[in-house]
Steps between C-alpha positions, in 0.01 A plus 500: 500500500390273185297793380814774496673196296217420269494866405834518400475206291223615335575822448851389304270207313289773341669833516800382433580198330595577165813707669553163712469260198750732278732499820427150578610326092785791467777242614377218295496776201836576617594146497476448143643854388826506728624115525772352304702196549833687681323607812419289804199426693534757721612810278158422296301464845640890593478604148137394480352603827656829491770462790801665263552871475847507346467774218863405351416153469149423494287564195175816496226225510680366853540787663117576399413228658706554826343856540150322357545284813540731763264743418232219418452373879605875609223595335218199612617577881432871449194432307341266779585718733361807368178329416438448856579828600344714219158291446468249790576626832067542631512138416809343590510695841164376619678138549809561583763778684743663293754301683332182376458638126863574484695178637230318278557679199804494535489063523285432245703734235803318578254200368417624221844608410654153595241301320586717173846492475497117641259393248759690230825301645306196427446491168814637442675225643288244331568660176872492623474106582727610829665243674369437817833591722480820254146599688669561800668827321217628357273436776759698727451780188149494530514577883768787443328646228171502723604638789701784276199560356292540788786718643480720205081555523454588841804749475343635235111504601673644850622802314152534309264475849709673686729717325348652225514838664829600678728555156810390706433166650320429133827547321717315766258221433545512148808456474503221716264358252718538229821377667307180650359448149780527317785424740498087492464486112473135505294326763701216510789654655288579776467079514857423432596798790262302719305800568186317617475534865623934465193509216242346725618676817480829270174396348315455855653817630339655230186355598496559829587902443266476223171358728631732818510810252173461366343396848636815575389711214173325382318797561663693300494259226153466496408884516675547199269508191500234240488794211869561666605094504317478140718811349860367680 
């Protein structure tokens, strides 16, 4: 179990952590290129961690970074993932099932992921000087914006590991991507809608098809060959 976990984190630390550092200090860049005096705490918390997507009102640079945010842990889940599978699997399956690998992988990317983004809402807000009944709100943000985020990967990685050949199910997926993605242009009306409870209850559905899909369909996954993963 520690060893799947210490891979992961080493594999990001040295493969991948100039991508990670540019993701990690683009909000703080952000910070001092978008804020002015007219806008509130909370516009310059969305406009800075990339929760807008508003193409009559928000400027290029924020809807950069909105697209820059999705596809960022998009592409980290897919990337651990796909590590695993392509270079790993002798190894890996020695200690564990693949029934084990996946509700573990799963776990400890939602760790990563959360430790990220949490790490970015806290500097923001210190920067901010928020008010303490203010943290409420953007703690309720930060859990919306997670679980959307974790929503959107697995769909995603679902359609890669699983769909990549029937042309049909592949499109239907895609444009589910694209209205999920682009559907709730501001993550904060999911928290003002009180959307919460319907997000998480969506998010661990998608888990739990997610884990009993691959369960089902491992060995299919892993007959595949990585020149195939490497060129998709």
């Amino acid at each position: 179990m520690k060893y799947l976990f210490y891979n992961d984190i080493c594999y990001l630390k040295f493969k991948r952590n100039k991508i990670i550092l540019v993701y990690f200090i683009l909000p703080f860049i952000s910070y001092f290129l978008l804020v002015n005096a007219n806008m509130s705490a909370m516009q310059i918390i969305l406009s800075c961690l990339g929760l807008n997507f508003n193409i009559k009102e928000n400027s290029i640079f924020e809807i950069i970074i909105f697209i820059t945010n999705i596809s960022f842990f998009t592409f980290i889940i897919i990337d651990l993932f796909l590590k695993d599978i392509c270079y790993q699997t002798d190894n890996i399956f020695l200690r564990m099932s693949p029934q084990k690998w996946i509700f573990l992988k799963i776990i400890y990317s939602f760790i990563i992921i959360f430790t990220i983004r949490l790490l970015q809402y806290m500097i923001l807000s210190l920067l901010l000087n928020i008010d303490v009944k203010f943290l409420k709100d953007v703690f309720t943000l930060f859990i919306n914006e997670v679980l959307y985020i974790s929503f959107i990967q697995y769909f995603i990685l679902s359609l890669i590991l699983f769909f990549r050949k029937n042309k049909w199910i592949f499109f239907i997926y895609f444009c589910g991507i694209v209205i999920v993605l682009f559907v709730p242009k501001n993550i904060y009306s999911i928290v003002k809608e009180r959307f919460t409870f319907p997000l998480s209850i969506a998010t661990i559905i998608t888990y739990i098809c997610f884990i009993y899909y691959f369960v089902y369909r491992h060995k299919y996954i892993f007959s595949i060959n990585k020149e195939e993963w490497i060129c998709y």
